[in-house]
C-alpha positions as a printed NumPy array, in Angstrom:
array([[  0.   ,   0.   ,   0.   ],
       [  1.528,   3.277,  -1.501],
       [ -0.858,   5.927,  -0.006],
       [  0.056,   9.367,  -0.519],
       [ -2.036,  12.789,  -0.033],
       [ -4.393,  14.29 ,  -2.606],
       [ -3.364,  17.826,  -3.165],
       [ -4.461,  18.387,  -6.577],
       [ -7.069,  16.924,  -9.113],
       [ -4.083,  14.901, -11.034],
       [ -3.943,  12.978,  -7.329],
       [ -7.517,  12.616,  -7.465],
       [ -7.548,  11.04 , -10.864],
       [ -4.701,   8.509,  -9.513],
       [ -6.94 ,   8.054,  -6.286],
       [ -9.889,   7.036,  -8.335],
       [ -8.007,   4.773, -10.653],
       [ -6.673,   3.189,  -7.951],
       [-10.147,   2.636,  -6.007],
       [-11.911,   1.054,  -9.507],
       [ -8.364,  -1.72 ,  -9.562],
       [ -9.689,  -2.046,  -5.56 ],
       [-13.103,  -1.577,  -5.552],
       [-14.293,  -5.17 ,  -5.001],
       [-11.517,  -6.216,  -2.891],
       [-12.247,  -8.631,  -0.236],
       [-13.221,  -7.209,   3.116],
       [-10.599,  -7.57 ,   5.632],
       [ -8.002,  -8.   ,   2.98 ],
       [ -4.281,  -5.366,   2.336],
       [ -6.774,  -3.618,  -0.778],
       [ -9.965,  -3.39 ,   1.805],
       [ -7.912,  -1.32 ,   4.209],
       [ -5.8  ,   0.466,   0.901],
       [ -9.457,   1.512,  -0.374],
       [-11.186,   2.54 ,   2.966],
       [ -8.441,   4.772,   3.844],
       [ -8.451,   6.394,  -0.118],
       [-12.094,   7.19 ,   0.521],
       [-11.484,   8.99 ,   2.99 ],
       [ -8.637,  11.018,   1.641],
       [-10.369,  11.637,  -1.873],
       [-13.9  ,  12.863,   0.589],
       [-11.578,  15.087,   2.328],
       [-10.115,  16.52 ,  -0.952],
       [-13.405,  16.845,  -2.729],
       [-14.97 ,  18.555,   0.577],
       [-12.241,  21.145,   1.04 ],
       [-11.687,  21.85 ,  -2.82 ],
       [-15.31 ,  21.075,  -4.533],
       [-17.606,  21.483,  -1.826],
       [-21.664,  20.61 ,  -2.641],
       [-23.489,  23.259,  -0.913],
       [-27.093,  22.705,  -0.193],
       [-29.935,  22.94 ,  -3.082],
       [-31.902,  25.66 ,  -3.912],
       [-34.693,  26.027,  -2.597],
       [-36.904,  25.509,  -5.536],
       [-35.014,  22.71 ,  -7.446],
       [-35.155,  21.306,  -3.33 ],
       [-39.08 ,  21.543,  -3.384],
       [-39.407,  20.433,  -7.365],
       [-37.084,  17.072,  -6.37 ],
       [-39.415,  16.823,  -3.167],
       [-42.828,  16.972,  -5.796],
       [-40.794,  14.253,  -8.383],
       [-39.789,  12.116,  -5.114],
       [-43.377,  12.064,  -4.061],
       [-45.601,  12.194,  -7.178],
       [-46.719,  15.434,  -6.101],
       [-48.463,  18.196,  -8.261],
       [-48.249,  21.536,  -7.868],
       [-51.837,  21.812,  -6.42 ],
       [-50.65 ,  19.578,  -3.623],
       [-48.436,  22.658,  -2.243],
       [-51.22 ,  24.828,  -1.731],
       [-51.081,  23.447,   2.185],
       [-47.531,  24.244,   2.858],
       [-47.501,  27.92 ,   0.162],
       [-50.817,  29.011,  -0.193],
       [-52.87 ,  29.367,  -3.156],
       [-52.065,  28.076,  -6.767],
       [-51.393,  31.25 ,  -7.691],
       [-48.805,  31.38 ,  -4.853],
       [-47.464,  28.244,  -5.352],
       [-47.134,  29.439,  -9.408],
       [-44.625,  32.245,  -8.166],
       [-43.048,  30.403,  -5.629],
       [-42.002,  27.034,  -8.245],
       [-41.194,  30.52 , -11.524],
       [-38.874,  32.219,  -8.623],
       [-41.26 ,  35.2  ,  -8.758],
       [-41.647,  35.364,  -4.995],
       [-39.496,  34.156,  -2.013],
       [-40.611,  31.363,   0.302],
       [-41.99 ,  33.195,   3.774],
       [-40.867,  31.658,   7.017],
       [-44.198,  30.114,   6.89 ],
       [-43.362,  28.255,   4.015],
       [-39.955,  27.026,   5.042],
       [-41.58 ,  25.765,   8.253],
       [-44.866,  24.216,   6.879],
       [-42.656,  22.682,   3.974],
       [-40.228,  21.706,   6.131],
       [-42.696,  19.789,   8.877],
       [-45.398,  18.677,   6.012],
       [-42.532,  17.242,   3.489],
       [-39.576,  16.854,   5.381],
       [-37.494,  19.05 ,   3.073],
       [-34.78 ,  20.161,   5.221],
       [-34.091,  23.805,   6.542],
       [-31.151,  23.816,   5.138],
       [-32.158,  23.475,   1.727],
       [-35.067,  25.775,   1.932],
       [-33.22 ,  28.693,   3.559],
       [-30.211,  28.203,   1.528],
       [-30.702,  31.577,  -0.497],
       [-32.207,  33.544,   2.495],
       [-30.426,  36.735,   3.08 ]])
């Protein structure tokens, strides 16, 4: 086991080579413990240099309606009316509080998500 640190995306290429030669190794074997510990270095590289933040709000609530089979008529509980909800999903008006927390409790989309824009 040759493991070095990632420090730039030529490193993370070689990481991920490495972890496709690896990736069914045998639990408990040498390549197991190689791969486990590459994982963890390439999730530390991609964190600190190509961080995910969270959704938008809006693409979070569209995912949420795909997820769920849900129309847009079925947000009227958590926005308001359908012409609310119409502004809300075309970015034409910000989610309220309200929203975020009645969204939040009724669909389980997380705060983080639905805030994500707030200023």
């Amino acid at each position: 086991m040759n493991i070095k640190p990632i420090r730039n995306d030529d490193d993370l290429r070689t990481a991920f080579a490495r972890l496709e030669a690896i990736f069914q190794a045998p639990e408990g074997s040498p390549e197991a413990d190689e791969m486990e510990v590459l994982v963890a270095l390439v999730e530390a590289y991609e964190n600190k240099h190509h961080p995910v933040g969270p959704a938008d709000p809006v693409e979070a609530i569209k995912f949420r309606m795909e997820q769920q089979g849900l129309a847009a008529k079925d947000l009227e509980p958590y926005i308001g009316s359908s012409g609310r909800v119409s502004e809300v999903l075309n970015r034409k008006r910000a989610l309220s509080l309200r929203m975020v927390k009645r969204l939040h409790d009724g669909l389980k989309i997380p705060y983080e998500s639905l805030l994500s824009h707030a200023a």
